[in-house]
C-alpha positions, -999 to 999 in steps of 0.1 A, spaced: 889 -622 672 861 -645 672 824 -627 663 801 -624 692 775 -645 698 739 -632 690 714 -635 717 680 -658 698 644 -657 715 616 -676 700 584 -653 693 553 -668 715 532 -668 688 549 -685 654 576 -698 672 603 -685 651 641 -679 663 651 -647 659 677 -624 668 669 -606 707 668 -571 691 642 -577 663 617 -589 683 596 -567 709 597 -576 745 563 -579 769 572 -579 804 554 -588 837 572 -568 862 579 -580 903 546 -563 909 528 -581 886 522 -554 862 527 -564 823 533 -536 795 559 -534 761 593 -533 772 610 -514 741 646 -515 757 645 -548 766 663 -546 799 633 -542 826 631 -567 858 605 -596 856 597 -622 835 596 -619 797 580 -628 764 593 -619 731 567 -612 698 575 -601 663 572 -569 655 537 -581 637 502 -575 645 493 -607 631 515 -624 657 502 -602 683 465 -616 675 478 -652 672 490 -648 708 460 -631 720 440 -656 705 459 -686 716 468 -671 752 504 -675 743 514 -643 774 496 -664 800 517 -694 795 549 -670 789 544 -651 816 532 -678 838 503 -655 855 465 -654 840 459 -622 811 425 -604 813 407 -592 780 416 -555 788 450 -561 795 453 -578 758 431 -548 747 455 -520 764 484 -539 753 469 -541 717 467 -504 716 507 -501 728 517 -524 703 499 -506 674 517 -471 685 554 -485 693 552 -509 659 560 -480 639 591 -466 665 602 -506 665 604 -508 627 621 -477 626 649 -485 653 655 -522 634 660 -506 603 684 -479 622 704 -508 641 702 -530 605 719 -497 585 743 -496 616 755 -527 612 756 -528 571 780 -499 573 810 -515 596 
């Protein structure tokens, strides 16, 4: 049986490939709301960022989510979406390294 094929999405801000699950997901949704999609599977239109802080500033800094997400960011939005991405790093980290030891044992 042939392996299956690992879904790659490139990070907005350092442009590295990387697998789907190992990067976090920021979504703006049909009503034009944008927010941290942990799960990955919400409707509207995505962008995909390491699970870095560092990456989160480069795109804040070189408005990498308004060209992703094809709609114009405020500052408070970045700021509001700063503050979710600082509290759901630590639950991210800890889900990768869950799926990682998942995976190692089969």
């Amino acid at each position: 049986m042939r392996p299956r094929k690992i879904p790659q999405r490139k990070c907005v801000a350092c442009q590295q490939m990387m697998a789907k699950k190992e990067l976090i997901r920021v979504v703006r949704s049909p009503q034009g709301e944008i927010q941290i999609d942990l799960s990955g599977k919400k409707p509207g239109r995505g962008a995909y960022l390491c699970g870095k802080v560092s990456c989160f500033k480069l795109a804040k800094k070189s408005k990498a989510f308004e060209r992703a997400l094809k709609v114009p960011v405020s500052a408070d939005i970045y700021d509001r979406l700063e503050a979710d991405f600082v509290k759901v790093e630590d639950e991210f980290q800890a889900n990768k390294e869950m799926t990682d030891d998942d995976e190692d044992g089969e």
